[in-house]
C-alpha positions in Angstrom: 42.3 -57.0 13.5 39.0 -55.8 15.0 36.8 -57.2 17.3 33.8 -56.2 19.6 36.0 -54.7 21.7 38.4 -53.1 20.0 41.5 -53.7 17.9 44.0 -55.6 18.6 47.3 -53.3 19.1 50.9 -54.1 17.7 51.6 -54.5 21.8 49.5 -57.3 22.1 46.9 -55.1 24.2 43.1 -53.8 22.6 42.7 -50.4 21.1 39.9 -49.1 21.8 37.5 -46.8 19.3 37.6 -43.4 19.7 37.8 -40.0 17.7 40.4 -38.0 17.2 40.7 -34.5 15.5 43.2 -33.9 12.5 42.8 -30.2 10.7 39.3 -30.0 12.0 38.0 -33.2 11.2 36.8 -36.0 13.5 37.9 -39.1 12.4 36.8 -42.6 13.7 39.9 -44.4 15.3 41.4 -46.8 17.5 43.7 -45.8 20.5 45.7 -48.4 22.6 45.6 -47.0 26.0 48.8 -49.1 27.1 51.0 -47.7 24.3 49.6 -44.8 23.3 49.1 -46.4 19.6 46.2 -44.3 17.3 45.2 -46.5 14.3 42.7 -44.7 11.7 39.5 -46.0 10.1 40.7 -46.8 6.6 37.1 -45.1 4.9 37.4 -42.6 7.2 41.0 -41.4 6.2 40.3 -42.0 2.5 37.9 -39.0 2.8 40.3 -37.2 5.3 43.2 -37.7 2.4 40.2 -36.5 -0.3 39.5 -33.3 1.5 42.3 -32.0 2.3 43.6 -32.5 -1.8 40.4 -30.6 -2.5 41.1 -27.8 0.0 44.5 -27.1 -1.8 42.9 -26.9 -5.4 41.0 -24.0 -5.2 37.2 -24.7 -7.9 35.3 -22.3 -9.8 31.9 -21.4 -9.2 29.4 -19.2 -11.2 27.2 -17.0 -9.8 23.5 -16.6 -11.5 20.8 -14.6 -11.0 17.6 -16.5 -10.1 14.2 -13.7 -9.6 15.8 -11.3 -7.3 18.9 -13.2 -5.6 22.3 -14.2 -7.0 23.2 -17.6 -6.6 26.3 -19.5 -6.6 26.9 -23.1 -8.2 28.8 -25.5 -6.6 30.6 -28.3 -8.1 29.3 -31.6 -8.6 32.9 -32.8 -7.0 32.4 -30.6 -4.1 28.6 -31.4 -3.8 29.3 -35.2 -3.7 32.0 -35.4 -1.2 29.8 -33.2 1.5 26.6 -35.2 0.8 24.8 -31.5 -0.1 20.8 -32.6 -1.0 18.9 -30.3 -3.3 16.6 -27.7 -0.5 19.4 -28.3 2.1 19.5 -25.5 4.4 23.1 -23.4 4.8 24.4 -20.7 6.6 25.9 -18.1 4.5 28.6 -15.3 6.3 31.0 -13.0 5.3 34.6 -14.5 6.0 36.6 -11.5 4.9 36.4 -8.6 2.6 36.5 -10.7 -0.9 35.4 -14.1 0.5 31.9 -15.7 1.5 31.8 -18.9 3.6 29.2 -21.2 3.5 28.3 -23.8 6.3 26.2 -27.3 5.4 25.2 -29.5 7.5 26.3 -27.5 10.7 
């Protein structure tokens, strides 16, 4: 149960909110600081859950040519679940010798 504060812990004590990192992503949580209890943010892990399923299924993309540059289209399923607006700005870098990564929002 949550409450100004906090949340209330199993121990009887308040958890207090907090972040914590899984896999690289910060997640909105509750930590009791008398029992050393972490409790998740339920949205928050739904996405965490979401994203990591997406990271094991690798998508297709096409690349076009638009005038002089080649672009890359992303899936809609990919586009939704990072928020990625049309005009967005990115940063584009080579990660290897056959892949590209590509930043948003960083």
């Amino acid at each position: 149960m949550r409450t100004k504060k906090g949340m209330k812990c199993l121990c009887g004590k308040t958890a207090v909110e907090t972040h914590v990192n899984i896999d690289g992503f910060k997640i909105k949580a509750w930590k009791c600081e008398s029992c050393d209890e972490e409790y998740l943010d339920g949205d928050e892990a739904q996405f965490l859950l979401m994203m990591k399923k997406m990271q094991k299924k690798p998508h297709t993309a096409k690349v076009g040519v638009l005038g002089d540059s080649y672009i890359i289209r992303i899936p809609k399923e990919i586009v939704d679940y990072m928020q990625i607006k049309k005009g967005e700005k990115t940063k584009i870098s080579l990660a290897g010798p056959h892949e590209i990564l590509v930043s948003v929002n960083a």
